[in-house]
C-alpha positions as CSV (number, residue, x, y, z in Angstrom):
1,X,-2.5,29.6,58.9
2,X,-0.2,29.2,55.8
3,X,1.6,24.8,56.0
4,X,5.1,24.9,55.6
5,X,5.9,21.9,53.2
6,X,7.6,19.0,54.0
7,X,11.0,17.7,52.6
8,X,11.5,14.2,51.7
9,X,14.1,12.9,49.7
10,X,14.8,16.0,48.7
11,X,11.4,17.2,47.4
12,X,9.7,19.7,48.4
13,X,6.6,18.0,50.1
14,X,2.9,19.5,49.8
15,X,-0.5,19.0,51.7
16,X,-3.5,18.4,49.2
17,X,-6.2,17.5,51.9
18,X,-6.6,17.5,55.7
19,X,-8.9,14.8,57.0
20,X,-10.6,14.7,60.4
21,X,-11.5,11.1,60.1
22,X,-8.2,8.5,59.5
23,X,-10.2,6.1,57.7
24,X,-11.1,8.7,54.9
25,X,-7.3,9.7,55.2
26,X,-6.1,6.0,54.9
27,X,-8.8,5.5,51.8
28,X,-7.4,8.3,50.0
29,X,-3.9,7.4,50.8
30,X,-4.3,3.6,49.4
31,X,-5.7,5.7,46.6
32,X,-2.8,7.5,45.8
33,X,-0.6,4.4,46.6
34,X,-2.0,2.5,44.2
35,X,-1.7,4.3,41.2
36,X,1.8,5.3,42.0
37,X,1.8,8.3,44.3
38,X,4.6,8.7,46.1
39,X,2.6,10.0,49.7
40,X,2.5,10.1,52.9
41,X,-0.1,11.2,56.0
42,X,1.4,13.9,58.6
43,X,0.0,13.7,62.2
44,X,-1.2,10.5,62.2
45,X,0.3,9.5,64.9
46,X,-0.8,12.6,67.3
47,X,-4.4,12.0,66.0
48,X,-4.4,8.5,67.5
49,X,-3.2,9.4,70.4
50,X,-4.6,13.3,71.1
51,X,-8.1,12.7,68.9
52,X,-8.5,14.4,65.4
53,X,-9.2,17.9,66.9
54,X,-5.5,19.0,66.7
55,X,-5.1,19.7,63.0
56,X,-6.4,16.9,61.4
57,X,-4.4,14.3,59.5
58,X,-2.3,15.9,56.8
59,X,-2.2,13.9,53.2
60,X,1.4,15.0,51.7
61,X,2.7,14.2,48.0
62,X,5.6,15.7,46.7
63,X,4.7,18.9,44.6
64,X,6.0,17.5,41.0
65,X,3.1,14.9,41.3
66,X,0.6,17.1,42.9
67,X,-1.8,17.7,40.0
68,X,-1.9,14.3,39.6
69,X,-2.6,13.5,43.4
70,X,-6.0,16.2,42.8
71,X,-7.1,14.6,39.8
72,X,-6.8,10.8,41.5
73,X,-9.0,12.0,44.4
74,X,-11.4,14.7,42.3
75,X,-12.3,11.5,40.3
76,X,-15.3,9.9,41.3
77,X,-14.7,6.6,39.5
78,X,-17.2,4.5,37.3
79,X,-21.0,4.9,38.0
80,X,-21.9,1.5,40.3
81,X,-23.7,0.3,37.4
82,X,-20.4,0.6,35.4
83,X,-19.0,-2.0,37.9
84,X,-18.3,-5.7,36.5
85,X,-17.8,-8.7,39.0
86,X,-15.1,-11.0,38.2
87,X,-16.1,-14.1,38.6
């Protein structure tokens, strides 16, 4: 089944990832969020109240920063022993 984009603001809105699980849909959303990323999640609001078995929760950036959404979430981050504490 072929997603019709979105419009917000006037851009033309685009889904990168469909999540079963909100908390994995929120974690890549505060992702996103913080490095900038204008997003949003679609059908949040009918997964809490029909379950995730509808058609998941729908993570939507606009499509002039959609290369950049992938390659935020495609990157794994620093090896845990790359990880300093701050004291």
């Amino acid at each position: 089944m072929a997603e019709q984009p979105q419009e917000h603001a006037g851009e033309e809105m685009v889904t990168i990832e469909r999540f079963r699980d909100m908390l994995q849909a929120e974690l890549a959303k505060g992702r996103l969020d913080s490095a900038g990323i204008h997003c949003f999640l679609a059908g949040e609001n009918a997964g809490l109240l029909y379950g995730n078995g509808l058609d998941g929760v729908l993570l939507q950036v606009s499509a002039s920063e959609e290369a950049d959404a992938r390659a935020i979430l495609n990157d794994p981050g620093p090896a845990d022993g790359d990880v300093t504490t701050v004291a």
